[in-house]
Biotite code that builds the C-alpha atoms (Angstrom):
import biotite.structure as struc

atoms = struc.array([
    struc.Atom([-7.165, -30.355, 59.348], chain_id="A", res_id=1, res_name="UNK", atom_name="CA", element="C"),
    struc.Atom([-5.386, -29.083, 56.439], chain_id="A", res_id=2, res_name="UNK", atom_name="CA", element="C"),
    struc.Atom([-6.749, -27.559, 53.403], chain_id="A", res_id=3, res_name="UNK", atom_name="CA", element="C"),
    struc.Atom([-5.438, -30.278, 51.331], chain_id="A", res_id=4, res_name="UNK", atom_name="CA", element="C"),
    struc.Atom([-8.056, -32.566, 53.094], chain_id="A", res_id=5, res_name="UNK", atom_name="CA", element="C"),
    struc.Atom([-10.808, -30.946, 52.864], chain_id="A", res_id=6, res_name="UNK", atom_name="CA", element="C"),
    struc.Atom([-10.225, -30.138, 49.493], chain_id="A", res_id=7, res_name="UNK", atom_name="CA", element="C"),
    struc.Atom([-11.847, -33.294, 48.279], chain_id="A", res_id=8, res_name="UNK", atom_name="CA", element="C"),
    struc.Atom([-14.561, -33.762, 50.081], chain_id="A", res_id=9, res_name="UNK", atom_name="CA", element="C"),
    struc.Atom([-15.807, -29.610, 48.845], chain_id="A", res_id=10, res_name="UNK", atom_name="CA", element="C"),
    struc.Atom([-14.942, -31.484, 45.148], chain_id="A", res_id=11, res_name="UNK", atom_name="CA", element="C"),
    struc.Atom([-17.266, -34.211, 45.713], chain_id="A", res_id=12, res_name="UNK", atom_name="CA", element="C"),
    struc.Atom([-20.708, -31.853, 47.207], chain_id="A", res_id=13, res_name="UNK", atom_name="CA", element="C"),
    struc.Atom([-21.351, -30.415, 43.775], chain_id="A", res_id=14, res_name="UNK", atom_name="CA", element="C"),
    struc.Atom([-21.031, -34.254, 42.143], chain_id="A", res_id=15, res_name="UNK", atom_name="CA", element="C"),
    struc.Atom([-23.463, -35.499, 44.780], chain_id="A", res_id=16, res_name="UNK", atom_name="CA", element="C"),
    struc.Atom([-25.946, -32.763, 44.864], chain_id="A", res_id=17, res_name="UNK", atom_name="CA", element="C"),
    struc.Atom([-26.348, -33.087, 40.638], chain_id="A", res_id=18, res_name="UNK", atom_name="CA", element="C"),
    struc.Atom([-27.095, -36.871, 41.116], chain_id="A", res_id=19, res_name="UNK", atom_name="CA", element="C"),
    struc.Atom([-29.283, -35.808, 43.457], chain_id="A", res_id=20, res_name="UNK", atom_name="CA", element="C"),
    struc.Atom([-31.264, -33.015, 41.793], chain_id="A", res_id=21, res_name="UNK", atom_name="CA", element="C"),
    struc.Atom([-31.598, -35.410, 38.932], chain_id="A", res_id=22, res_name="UNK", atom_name="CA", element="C"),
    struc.Atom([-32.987, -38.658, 40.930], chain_id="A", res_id=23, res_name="UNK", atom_name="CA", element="C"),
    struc.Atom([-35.571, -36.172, 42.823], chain_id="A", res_id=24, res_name="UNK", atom_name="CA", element="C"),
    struc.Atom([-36.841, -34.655, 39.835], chain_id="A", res_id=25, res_name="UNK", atom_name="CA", element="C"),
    struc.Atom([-37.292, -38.290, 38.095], chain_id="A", res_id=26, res_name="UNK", atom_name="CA", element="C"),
    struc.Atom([-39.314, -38.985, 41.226], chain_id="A", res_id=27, res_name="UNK", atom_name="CA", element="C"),
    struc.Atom([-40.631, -35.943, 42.648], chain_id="A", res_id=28, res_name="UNK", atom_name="CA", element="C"),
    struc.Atom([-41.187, -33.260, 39.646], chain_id="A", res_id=29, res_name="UNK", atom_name="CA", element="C"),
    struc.Atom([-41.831, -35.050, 36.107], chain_id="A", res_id=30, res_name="UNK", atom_name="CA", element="C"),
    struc.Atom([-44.895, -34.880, 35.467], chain_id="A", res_id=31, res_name="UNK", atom_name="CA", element="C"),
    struc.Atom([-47.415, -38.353, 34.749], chain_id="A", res_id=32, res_name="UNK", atom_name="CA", element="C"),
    struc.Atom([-48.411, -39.949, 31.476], chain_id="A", res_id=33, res_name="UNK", atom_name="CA", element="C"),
    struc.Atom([-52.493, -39.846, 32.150], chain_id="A", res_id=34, res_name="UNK", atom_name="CA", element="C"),
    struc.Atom([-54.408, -42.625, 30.659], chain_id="A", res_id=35, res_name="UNK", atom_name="CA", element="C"),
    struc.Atom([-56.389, -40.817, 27.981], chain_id="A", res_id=36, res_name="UNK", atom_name="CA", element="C"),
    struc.Atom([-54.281, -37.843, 27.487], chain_id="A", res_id=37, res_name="UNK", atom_name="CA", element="C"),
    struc.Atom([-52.545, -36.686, 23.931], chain_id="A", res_id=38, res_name="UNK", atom_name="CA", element="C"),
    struc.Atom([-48.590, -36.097, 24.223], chain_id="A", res_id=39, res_name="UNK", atom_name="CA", element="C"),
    struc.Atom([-47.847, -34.507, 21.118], chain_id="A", res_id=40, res_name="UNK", atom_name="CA", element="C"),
    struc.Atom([-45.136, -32.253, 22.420], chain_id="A", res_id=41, res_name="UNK", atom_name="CA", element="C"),
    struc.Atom([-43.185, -35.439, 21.716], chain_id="A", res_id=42, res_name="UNK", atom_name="CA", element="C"),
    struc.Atom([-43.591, -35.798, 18.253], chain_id="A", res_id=43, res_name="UNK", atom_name="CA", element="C"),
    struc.Atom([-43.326, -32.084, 17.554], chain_id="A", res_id=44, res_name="UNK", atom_name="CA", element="C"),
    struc.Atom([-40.653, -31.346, 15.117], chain_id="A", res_id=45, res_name="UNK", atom_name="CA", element="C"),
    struc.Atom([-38.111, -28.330, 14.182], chain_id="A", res_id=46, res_name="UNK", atom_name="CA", element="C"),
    struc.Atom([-38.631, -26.716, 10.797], chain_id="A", res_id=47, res_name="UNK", atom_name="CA", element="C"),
    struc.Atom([-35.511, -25.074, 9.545], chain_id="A", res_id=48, res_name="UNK", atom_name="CA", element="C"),
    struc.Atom([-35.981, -21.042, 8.135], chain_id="A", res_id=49, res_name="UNK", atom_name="CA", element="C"),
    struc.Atom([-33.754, -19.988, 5.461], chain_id="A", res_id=50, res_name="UNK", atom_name="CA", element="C"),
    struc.Atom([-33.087, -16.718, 6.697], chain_id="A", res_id=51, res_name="UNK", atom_name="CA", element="C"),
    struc.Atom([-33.036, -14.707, 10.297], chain_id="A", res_id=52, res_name="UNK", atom_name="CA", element="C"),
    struc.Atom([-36.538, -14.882, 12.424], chain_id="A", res_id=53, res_name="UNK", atom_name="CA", element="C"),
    struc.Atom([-38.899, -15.883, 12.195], chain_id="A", res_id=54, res_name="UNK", atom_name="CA", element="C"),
    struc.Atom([-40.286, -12.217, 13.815], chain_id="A", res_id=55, res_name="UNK", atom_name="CA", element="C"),
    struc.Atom([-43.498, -14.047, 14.042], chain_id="A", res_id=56, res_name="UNK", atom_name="CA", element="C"),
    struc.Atom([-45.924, -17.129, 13.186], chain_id="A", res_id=57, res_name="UNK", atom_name="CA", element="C"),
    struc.Atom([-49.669, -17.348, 12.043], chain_id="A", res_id=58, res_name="UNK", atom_name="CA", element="C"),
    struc.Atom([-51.946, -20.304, 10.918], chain_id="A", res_id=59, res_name="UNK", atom_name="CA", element="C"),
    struc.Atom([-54.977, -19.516, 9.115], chain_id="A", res_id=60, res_name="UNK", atom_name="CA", element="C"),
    struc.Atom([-58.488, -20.551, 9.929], chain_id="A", res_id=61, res_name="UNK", atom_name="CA", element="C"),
    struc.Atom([-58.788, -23.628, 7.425], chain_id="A", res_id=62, res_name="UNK", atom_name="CA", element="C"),
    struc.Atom([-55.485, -24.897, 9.770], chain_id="A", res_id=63, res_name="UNK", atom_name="CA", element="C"),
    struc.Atom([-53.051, -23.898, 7.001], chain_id="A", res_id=64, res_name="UNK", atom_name="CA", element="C"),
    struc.Atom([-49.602, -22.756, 7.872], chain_id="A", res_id=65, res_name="UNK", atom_name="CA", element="C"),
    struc.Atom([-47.421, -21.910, 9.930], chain_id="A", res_id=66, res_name="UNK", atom_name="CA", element="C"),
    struc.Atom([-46.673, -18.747, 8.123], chain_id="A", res_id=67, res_name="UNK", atom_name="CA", element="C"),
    struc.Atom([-43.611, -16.900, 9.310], chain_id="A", res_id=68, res_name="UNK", atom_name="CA", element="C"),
    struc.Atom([-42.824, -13.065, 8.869], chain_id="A", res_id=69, res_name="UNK", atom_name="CA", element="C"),
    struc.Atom([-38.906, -13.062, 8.841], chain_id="A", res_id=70, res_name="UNK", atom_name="CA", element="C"),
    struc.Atom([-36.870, -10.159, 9.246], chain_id="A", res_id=71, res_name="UNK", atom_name="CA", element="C"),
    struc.Atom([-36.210, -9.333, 5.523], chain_id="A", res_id=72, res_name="UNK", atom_name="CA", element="C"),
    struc.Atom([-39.623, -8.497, 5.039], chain_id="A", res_id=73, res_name="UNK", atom_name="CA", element="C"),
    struc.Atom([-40.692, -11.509, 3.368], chain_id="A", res_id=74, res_name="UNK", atom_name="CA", element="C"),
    struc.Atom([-43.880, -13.541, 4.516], chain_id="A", res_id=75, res_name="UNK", atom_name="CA", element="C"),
    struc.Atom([-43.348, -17.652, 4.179], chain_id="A", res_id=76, res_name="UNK", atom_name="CA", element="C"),
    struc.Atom([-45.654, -20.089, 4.285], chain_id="A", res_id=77, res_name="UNK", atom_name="CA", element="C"),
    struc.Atom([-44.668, -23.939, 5.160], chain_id="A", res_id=78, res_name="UNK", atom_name="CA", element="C"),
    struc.Atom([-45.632, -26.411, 2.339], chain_id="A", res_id=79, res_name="UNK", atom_name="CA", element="C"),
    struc.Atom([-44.790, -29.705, 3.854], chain_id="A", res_id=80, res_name="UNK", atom_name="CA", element="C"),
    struc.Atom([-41.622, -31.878, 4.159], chain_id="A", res_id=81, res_name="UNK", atom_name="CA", element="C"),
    struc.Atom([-41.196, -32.674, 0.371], chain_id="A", res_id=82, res_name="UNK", atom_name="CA", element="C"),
    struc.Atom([-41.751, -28.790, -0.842], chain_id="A", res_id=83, res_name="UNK", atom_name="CA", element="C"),
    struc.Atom([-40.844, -26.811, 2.168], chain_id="A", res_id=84, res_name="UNK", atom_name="CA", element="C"),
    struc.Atom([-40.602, -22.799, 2.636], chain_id="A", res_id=85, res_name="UNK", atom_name="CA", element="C"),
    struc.Atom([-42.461, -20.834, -0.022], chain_id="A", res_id=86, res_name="UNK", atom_name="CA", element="C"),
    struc.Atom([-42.770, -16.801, -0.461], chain_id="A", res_id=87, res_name="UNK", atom_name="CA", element="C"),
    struc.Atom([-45.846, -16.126, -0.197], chain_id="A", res_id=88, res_name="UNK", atom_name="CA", element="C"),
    struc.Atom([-45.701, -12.458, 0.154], chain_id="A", res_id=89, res_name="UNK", atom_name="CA", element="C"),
    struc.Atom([-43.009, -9.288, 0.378], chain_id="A", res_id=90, res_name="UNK", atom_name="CA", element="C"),
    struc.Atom([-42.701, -5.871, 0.780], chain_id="A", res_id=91, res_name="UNK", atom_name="CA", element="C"),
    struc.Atom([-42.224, -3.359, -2.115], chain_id="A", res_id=92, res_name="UNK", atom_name="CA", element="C"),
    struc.Atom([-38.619, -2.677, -2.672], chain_id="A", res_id=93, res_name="UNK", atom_name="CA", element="C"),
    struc.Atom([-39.569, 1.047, -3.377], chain_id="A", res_id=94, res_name="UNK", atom_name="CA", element="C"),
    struc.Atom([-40.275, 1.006, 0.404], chain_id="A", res_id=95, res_name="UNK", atom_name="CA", element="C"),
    struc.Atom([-37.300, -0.054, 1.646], chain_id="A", res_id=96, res_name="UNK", atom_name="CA", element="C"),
    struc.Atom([-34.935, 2.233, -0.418], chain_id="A", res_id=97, res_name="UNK", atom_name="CA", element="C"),
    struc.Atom([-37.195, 5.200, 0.114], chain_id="A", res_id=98, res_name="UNK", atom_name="CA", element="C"),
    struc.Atom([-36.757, 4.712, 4.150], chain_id="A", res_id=99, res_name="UNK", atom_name="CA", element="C"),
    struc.Atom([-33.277, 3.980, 3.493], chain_id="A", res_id=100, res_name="UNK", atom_name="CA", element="C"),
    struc.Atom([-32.774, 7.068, 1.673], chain_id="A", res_id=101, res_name="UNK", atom_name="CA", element="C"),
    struc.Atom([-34.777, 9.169, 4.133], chain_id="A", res_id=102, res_name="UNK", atom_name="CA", element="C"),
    struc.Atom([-32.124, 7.881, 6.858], chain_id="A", res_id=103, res_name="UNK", atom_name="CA", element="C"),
    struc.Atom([-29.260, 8.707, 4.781], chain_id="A", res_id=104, res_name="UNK", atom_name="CA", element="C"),
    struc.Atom([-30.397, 12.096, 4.098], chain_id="A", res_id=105, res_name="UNK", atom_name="CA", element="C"),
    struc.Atom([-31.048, 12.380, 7.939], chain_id="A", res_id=106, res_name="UNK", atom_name="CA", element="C"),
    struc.Atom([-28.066, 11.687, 8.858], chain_id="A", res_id=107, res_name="UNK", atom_name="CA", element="C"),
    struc.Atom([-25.921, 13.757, 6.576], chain_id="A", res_id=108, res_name="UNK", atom_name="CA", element="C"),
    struc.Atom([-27.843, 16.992, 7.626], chain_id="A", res_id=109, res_name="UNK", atom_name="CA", element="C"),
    struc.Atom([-27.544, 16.158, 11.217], chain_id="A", res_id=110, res_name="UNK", atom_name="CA", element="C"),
    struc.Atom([-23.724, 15.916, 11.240], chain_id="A", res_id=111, res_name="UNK", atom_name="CA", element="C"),
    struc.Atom([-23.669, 19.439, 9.525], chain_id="A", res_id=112, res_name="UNK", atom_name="CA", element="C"),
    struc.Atom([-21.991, 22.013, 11.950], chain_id="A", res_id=113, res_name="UNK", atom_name="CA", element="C"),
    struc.Atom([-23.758, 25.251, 11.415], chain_id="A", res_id=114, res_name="UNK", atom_name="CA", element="C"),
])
């Protein structure tokens, strides 16, 4: 048999094994809606940052929150829908200039050929 033969049927194997894998894990994987359950995954929702991060997320014990710690330094705190991110806290620019500086410095003496 030539190639040009078989060619098709080795085109159709991938087509028939994704209908597949999606029929059997309808059937065979998903997991059950139990009578009495909560599925809130369903409702959950995405909340857009403003910058790069979130680096982490807290809520505090009253339930308040989420607050995120983004990569700029800056803690935020989630206000609702209508008033959204807020700064709640940052760190000192002294800090950040004095480490930058300290790199700088760093780096200019260890280029230095003696």
């Amino acid at each position: 048999m030539p190639i040009s033969e078989k060619l098709p049927t080795w085109a159709v194997v991938p087509a028939v094994f994704a209908v597949f894998s999606v029929i059997s894990y309808q059937i065979l994987m998903a997991p059950d809606n139990l009578n009495g359950t909560k599925n809130v995954l369903s409702m959950a929702k995405t909340i857009p940052l403003p910058v790069d991060g979130p680096e982490s997320t807290e809520w505090d014990s009253q339930g308040g929150g989420p607050y995120a710690a983004v990569v700029d330094g800056r803690i935020l705190k989630w206000r609702g829908d209508g008033l959204g991110w807020a700064e709640l806290a940052y760190t000192s620019p002294h800090r950040f200039l004095r480490t930058t500086f300290i790199r700088a410095h760093q780096h200019m003496h260890s280029d230095q050929i003696i």
